[in-house]
RODO-2510 file (C-alpha; in nm, 4 decimals, decimal comma):
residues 107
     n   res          X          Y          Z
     1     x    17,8582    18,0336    13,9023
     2     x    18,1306    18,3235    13,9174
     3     x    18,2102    18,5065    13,6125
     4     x    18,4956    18,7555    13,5721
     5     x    18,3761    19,0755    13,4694
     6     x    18,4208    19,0968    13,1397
     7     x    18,1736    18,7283    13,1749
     8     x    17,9438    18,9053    13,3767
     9     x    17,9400    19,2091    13,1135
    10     x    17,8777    18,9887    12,8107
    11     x    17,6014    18,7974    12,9856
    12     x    17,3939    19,0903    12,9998
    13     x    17,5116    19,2481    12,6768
    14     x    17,3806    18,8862    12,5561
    15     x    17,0239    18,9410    12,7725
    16     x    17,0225    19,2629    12,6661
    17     x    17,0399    19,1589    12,2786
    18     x    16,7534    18,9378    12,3455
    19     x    16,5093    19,1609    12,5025
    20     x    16,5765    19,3418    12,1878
    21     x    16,4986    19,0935    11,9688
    22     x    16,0674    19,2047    11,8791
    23     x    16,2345    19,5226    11,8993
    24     x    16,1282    19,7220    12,1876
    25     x    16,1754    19,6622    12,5801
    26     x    15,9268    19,6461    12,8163
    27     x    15,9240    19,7071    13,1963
    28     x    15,8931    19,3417    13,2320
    29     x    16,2250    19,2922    13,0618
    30     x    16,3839    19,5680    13,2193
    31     x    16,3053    19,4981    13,5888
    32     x    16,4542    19,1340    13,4800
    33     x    16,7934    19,2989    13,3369
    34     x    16,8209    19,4855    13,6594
    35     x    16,7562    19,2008    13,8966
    36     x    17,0600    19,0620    13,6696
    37     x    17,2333    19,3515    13,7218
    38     x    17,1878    19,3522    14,1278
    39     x    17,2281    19,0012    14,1741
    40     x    17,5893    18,9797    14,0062
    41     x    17,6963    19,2604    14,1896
    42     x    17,7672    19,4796    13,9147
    43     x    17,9642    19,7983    13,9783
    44     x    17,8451    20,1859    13,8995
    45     x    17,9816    20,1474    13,5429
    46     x    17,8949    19,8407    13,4366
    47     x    17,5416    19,9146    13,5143
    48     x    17,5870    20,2171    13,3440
    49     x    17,6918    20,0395    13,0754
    50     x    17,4059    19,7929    13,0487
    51     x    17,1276    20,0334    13,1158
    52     x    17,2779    20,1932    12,7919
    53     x    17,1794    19,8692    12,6146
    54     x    16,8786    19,8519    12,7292
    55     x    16,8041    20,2177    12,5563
    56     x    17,0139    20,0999    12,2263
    57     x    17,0849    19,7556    12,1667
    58     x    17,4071    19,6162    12,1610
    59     x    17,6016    19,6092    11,8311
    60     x    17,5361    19,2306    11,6338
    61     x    17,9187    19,1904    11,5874
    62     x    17,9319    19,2378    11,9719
    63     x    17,7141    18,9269    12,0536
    64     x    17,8591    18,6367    11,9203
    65     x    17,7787    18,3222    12,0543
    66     x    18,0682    18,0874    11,9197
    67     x    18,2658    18,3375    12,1819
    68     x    18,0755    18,2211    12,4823
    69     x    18,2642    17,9874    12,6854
    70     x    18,1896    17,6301    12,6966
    71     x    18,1706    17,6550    13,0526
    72     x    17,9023    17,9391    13,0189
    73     x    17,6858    17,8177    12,7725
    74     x    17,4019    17,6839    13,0132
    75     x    17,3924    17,9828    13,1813
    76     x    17,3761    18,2024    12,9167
    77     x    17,1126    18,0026    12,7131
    78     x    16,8966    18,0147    13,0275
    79     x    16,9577    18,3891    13,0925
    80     x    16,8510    18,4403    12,7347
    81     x    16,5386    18,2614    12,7607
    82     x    16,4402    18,4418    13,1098
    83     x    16,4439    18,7593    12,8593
    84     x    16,2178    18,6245    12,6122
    85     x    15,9780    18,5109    12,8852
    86     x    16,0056    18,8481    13,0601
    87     x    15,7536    19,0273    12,9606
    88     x    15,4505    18,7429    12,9512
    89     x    15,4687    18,6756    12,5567
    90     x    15,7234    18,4968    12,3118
    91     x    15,6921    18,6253    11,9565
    92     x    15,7965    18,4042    11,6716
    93     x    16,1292    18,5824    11,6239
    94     x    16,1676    18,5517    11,9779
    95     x    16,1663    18,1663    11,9411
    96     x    16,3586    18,1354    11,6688
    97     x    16,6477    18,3373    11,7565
    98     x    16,6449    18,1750    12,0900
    99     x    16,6401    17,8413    11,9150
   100     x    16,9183    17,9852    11,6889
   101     x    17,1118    18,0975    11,9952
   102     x    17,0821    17,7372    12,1303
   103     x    17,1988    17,5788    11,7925
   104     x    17,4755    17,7861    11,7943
   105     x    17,6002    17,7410    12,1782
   106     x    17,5745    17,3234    12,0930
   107     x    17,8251    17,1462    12,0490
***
């Protein structure tokens, strides 16, 4: 799928969120945000901007999922649940805002 910028941006800031979630980020997780990161082709700043929110996560108001496209909602539910597999383990608050995440996104 292609995503404008400002998609691509608030898919990771969405991954990025979720990594977040048991409250620290692993190597696991971060080597996943960066394949992200490579394979959308990302420019200087962008990544920039992302491997900011990987050192402090993105604001709550700034991840809201009734703003994700219809269009994008597959592909952002399944990003988010590569980042809570990432790192080998899903924690219980990992699995419940990921099933909170998918509630939301449905129709």
């Amino acid at each position: 799928m292609d995503l404008a910028p400002a998609d691509r941006l608030n898919l990771l800031r969405f991954v990025c969120s979720f990594v977040w979630t048991d409250l620290k980020v692993t190597q696991q997780e971060r080597d996943l945000v960066m394949r992200i990161v490579g394979a959308m082709h990302l420019d200087d700043a962008e990544a920039k901007q992302v491997a900011g929110w990987l050192r402090v996560p993105p604001s709550p108001e700034d991840v809201d999922p009734t703003q994700v496209p219809r269009r994008h909602r597959e592909l952002f539910l399944r990003a988010a649940e590569l980042a809570v597999q990432a790192d080998g383990r899903v924690v219980p608050a990992e699995r419940e805002t990921l099933a909170l995440f998918r509630d939301l996104l449905g129709d």
